[in-house]
Kinemage of the C-alpha trace (Angstrom):
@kinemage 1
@onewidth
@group {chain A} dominant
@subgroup {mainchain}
@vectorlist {calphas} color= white
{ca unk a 1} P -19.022 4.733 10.976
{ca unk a 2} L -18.839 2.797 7.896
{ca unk a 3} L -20.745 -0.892 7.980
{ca unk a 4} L -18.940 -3.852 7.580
{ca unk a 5} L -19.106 -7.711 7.586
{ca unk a 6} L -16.102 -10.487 7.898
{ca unk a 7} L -13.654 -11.629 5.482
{ca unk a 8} L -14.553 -14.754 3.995
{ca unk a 9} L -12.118 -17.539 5.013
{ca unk a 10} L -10.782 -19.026 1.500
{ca unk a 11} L -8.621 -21.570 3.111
{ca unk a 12} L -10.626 -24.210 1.566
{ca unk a 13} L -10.138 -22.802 -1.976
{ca unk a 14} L -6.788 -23.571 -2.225
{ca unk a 15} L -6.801 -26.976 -3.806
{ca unk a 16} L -8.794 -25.480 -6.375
{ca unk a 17} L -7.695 -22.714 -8.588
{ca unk a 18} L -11.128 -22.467 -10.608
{ca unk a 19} L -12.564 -21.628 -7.174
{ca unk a 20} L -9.705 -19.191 -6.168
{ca unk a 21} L -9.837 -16.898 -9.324
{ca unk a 22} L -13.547 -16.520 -8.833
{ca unk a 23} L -13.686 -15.595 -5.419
{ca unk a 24} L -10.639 -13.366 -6.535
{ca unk a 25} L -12.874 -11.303 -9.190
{ca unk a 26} L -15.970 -11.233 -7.082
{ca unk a 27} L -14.314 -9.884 -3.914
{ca unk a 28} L -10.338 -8.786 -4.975
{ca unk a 29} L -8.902 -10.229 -1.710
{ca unk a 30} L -7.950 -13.697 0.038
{ca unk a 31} L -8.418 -14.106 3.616
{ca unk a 32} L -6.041 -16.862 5.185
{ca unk a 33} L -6.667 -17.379 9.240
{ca unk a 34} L -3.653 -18.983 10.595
{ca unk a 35} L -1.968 -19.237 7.601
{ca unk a 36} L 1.606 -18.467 8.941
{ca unk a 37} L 3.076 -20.078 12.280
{ca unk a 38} L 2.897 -18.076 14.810
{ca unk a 39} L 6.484 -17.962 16.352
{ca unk a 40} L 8.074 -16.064 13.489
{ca unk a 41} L 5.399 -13.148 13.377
{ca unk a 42} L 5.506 -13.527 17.574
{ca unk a 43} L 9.217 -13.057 16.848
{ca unk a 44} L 8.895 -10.199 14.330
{ca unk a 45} L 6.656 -8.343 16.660
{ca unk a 46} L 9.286 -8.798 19.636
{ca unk a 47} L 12.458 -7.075 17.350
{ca unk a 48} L 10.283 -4.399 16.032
{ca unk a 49} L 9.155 -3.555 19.604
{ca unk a 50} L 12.857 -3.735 20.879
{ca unk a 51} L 13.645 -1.533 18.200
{ca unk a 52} L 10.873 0.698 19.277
{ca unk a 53} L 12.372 0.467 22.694
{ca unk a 54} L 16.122 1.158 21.876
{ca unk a 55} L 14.659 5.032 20.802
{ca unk a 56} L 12.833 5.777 23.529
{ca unk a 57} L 8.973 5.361 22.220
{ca unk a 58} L 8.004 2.603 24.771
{ca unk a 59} L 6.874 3.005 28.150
{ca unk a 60} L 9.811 2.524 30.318
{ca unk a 61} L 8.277 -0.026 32.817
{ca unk a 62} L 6.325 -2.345 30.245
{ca unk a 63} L 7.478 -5.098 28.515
{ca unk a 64} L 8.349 -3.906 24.724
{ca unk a 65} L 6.622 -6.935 22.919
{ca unk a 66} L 3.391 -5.520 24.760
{ca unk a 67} L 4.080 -2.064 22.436
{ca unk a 68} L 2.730 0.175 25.129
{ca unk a 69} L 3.952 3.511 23.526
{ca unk a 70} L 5.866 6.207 25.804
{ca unk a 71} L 3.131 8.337 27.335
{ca unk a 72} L 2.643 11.999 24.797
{ca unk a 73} L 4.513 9.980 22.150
{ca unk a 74} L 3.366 9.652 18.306
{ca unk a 75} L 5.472 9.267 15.118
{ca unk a 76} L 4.078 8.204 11.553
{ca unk a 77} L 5.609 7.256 8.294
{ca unk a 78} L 3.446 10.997 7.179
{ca unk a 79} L 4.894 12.740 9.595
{ca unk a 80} L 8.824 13.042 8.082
{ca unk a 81} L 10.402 13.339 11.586
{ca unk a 82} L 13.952 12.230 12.033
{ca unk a 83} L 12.449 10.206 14.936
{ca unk a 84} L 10.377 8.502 12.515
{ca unk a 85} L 13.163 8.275 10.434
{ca unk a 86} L 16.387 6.586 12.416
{ca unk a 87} L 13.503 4.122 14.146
{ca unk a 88} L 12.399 3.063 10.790
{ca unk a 89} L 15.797 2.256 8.947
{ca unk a 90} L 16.344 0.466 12.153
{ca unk a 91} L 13.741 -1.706 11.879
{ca unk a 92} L 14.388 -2.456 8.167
{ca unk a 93} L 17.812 -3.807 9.121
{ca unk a 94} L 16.413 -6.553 10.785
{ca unk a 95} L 16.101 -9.691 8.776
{ca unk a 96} L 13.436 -11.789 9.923
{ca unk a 97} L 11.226 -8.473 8.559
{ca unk a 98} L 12.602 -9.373 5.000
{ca unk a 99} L 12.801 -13.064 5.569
{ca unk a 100} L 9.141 -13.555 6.336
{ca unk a 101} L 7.277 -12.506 3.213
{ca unk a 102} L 9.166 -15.113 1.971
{ca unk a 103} L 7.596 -17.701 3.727
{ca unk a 104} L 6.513 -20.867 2.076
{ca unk a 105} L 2.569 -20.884 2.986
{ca unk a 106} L 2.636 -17.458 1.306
{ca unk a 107} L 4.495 -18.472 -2.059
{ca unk a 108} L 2.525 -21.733 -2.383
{ca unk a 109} L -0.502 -19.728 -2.819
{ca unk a 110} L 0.598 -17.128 -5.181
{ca unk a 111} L 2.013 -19.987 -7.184
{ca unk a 112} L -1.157 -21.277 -7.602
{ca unk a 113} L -2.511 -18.050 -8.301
{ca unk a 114} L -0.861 -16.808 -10.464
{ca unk a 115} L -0.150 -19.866 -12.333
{ca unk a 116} L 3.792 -19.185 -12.446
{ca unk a 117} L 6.775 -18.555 -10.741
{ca unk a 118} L 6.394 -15.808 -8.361
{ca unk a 119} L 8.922 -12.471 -7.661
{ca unk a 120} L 8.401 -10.935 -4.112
{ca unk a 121} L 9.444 -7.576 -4.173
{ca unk a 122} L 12.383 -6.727 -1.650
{ca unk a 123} L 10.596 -2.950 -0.630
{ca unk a 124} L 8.812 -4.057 2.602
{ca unk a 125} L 6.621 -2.083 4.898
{ca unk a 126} L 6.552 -2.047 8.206
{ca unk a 127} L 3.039 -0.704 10.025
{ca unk a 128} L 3.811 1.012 13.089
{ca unk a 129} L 0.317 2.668 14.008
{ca unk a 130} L 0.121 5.083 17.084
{ca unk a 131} L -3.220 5.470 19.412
{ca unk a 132} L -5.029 8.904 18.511
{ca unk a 133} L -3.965 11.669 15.182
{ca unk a 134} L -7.088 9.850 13.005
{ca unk a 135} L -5.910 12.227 10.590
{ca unk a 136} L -2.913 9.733 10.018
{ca unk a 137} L -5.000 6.707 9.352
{ca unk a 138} L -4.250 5.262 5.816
{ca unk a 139} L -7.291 6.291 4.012
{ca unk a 140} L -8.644 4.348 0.769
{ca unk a 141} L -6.499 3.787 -1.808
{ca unk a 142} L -5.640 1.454 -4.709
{ca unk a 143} L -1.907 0.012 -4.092
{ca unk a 144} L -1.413 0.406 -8.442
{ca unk a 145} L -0.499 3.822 -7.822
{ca unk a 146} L 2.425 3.924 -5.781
{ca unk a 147} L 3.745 -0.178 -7.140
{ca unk a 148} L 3.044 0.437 -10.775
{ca unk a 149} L 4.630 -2.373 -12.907
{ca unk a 150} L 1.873 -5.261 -13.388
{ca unk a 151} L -1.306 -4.316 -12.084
{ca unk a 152} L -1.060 -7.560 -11.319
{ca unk a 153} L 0.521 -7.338 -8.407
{ca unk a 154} L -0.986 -8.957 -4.622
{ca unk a 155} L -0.319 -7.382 -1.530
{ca unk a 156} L 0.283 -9.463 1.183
{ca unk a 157} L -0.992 -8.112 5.037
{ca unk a 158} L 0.120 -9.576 8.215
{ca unk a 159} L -0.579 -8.300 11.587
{ca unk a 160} L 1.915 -8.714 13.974
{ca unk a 161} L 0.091 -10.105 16.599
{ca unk a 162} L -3.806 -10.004 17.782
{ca unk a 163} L -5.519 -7.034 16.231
{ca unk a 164} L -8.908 -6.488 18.073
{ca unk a 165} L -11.584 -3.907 17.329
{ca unk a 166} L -9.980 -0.849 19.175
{ca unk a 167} L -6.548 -1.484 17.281
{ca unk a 168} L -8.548 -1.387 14.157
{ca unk a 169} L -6.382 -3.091 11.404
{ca unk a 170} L -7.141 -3.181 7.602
{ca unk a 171} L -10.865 -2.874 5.455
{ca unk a 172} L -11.239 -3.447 2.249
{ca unk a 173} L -13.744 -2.426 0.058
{ca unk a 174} L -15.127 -5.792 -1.364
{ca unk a 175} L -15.393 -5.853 -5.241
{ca unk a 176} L -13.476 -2.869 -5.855
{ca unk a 177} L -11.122 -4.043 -8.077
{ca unk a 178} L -13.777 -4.637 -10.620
{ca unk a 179} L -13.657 -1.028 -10.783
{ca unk a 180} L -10.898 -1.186 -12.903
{ca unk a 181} L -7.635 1.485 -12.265
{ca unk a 182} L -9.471 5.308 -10.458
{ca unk a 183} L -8.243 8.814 -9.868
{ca unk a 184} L -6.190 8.574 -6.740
{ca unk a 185} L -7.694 11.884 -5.252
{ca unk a 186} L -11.099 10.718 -5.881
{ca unk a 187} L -10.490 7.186 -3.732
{ca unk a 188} L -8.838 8.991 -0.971
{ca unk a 189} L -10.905 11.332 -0.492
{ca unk a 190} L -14.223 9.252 -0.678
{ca unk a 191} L -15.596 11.172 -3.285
{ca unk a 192} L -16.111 7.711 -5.009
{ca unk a 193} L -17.688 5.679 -2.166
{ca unk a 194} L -20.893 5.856 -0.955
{ca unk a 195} L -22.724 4.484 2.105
{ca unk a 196} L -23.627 1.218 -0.038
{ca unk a 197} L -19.743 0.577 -0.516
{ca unk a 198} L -19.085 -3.205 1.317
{ca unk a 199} L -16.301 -2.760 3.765
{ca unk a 200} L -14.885 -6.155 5.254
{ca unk a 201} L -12.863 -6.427 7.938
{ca unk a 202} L -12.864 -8.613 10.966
{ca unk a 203} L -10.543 -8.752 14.343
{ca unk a 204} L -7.483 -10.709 13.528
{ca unk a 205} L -5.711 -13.528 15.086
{ca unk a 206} L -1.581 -13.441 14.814
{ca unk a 207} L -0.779 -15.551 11.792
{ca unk a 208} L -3.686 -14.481 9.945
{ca unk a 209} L -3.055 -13.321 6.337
{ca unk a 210} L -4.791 -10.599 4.030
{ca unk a 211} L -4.239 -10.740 0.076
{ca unk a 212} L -5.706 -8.503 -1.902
{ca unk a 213} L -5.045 -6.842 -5.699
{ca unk a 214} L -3.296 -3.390 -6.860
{ca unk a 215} L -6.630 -2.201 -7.814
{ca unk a 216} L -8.795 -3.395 -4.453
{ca unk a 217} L -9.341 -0.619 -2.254
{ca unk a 218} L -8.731 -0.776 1.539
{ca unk a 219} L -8.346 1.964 4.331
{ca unk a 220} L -6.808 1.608 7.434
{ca unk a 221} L -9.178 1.632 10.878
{ca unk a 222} L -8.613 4.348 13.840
{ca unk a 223} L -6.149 2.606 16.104
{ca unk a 224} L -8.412 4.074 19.295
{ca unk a 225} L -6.502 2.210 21.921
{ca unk a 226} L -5.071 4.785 24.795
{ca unk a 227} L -1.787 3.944 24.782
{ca unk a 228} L -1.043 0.311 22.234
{ca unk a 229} L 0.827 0.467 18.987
{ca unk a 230} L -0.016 -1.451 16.405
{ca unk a 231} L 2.122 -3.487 14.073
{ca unk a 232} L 1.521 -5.325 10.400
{ca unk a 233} L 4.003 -5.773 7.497
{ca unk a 234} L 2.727 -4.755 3.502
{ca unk a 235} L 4.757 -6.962 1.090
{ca unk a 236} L 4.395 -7.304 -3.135
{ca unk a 237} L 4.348 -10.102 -5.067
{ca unk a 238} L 4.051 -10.799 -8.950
{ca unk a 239} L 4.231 -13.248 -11.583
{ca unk a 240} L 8.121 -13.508 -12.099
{ca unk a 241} L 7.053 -13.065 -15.615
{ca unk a 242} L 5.330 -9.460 -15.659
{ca unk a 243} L 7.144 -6.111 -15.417
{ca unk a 244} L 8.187 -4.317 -12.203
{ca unk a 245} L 9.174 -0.746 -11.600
{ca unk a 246} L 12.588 -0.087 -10.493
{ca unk a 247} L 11.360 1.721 -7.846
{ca unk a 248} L 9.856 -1.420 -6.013
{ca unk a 249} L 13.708 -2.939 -6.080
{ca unk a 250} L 14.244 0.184 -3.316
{ca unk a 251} L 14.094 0.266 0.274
{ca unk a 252} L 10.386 1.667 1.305
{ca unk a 253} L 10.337 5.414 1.550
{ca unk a 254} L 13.680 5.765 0.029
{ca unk a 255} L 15.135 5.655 3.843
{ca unk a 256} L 18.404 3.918 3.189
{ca unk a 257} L 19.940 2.049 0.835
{ca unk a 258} L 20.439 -1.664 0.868
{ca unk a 259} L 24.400 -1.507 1.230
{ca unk a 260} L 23.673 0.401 4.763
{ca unk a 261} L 20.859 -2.213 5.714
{ca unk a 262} L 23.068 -5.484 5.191
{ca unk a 263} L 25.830 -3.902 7.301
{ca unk a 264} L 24.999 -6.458 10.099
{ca unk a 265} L 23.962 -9.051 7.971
{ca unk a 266} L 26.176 -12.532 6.642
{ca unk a 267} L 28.234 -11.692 3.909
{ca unk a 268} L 27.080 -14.658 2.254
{ca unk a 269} L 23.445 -14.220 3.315
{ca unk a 270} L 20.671 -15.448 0.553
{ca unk a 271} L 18.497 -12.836 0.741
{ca unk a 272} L 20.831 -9.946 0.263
{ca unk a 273} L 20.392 -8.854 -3.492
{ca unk a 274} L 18.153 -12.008 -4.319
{ca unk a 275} L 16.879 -10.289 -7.424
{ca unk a 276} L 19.273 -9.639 -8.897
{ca unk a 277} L 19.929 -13.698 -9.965
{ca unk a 278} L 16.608 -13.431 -11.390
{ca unk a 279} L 15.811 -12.182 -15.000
{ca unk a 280} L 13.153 -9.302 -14.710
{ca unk a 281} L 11.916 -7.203 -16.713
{ca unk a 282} L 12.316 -4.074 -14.790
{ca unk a 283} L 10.847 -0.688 -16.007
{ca unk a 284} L 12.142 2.713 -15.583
{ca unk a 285} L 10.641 4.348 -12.748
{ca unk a 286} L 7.347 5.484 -13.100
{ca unk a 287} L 7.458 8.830 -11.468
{ca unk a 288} L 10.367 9.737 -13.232
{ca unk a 289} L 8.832 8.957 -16.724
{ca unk a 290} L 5.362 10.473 -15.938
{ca unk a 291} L 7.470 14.147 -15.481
């Protein structure tokens, strides 16, 4: 078991960019309790769990927003099962799961951060962690890797809904980004942290918000409830004025494309295609220039 100590509430840093930026380099995250309302994530949580519900991975006599998983059930987003796959498009349909990184107490901050206009990217993740597998747990990693574009690019966590110490949640390892941009194999497989690495992490409250850098590393924790799922959403942001891979204007995972996840939606919908109104300067994808 790795040690670790809280997040350090930065709420009161927000008036004060000086203050922001160096608690940014020291640590390479932002920890916001309460930062969203909690009726959209509340929300959120419900559709995802109805989702869940509609194929069949929810205990039949529980309520879904409890996420009580279907007893000798487990899918991941490793695991490449058509399960895993028609629940997960399904869930990226739904539109409160793109309309929420969009929220206003998120962009206000990231303005101020980043001293600009920011760009959210449109490829959202959706968490869905299963009790037991540990060998499924997210291990460390630096999110430059798979985003590419600026390195300045923030993640955004959100659980959806409490996350206590049995459903784990998300460490990171304070100060790493300092370290600068490191071999991907060498971060996941610890071979670059040692027992004095400083994990934080602390039990979250719904409508509590993690930010944190490409380069910071963070891990996922065991989810070692018997039988809960747990839920968070990953979402990108960026000075509107850096570069972006083209890659990060895809749906996550390459699971469907955006005509086939608007089906439902308003035809005159805002958020469908919002990018594309804005002038970016978008990169060919990485992993196809790197062959």
């Amino acid at each position: 078991m790795h040690s670790e100590t809280p997040f350090i509430d930065c709420t009161s840093l927000i008036e004060n960019r000086t203050l922001l930026l160096e608690h940014v380099h020291k640590n390479g995250y932002l920890y916001f309790p309460a930062l969203l309302p909690v009726d959209p994530v509340i929300r959120l949580r419900q559709q995802v769990f109805n989702v869940a519900n509609q194929h069949n991975l929810l205990e039949s006599d529980s309520d879904p927003i409890d996420g009580i998983r279907k007893e000798g059930v487990f899918i991941c987003e490793q695991d490449g099962t058509e399960t895993f796959r028609r629940f997960y498009i399904d869930v990226q349909k739904l539109r409160l799961f793109h309309a929420l990184p969009h929220h206003k107490r998120i962009i206000d901050i990231l303005e101020i951060l980043f001293d600009s206009a920011v760009f959210i990217h449109p490829r959202h993740i959706c968490h869905v962690i299963f009790p037991g597998e540990y060998q499924y747990t997210t291990p460390p990693h630096q999110d430059f890797h798979p985003v590419r574009g600026t390195q300045d690019t923030w993640t955004v966590w959100t659980p959806l809904g409490d996350c206590n110490t049995e459903l784990g949640g998300l460490a990171i390892a304070c100060g790493s980004n300092r370290s600068g941009f490191l071999n991907d194999n060498e971060v996941r497989s610890w071979k670059i942290l040692d027992d004095n690495t400083q994990w934080v992490w602390n039990p979250f409250k719904c409508g509590d918000v993690v930010m944190f850098h490409s380069l910071t590393i963070h891990r996922g924790r065991d989810n070692v409830t018997n039988n809960r799922i747990r839920l968070a959403t990953s979402a990108r942001y960026q000075s509107v004025n850096d570069p972006i891979d083209e890659d990060a204007l895809t749906v996550h995972l390459g699971c469907a494309r955006w005509e086939e996840l608007y089906d439902g939606w308003d035809t005159s919908d805002p958020l469908k295609y919002y990018w594309k109104a804005i002038d970016l300067n978008v990169q060919p994808a990485y992993h196809r220039r790197k062959k």
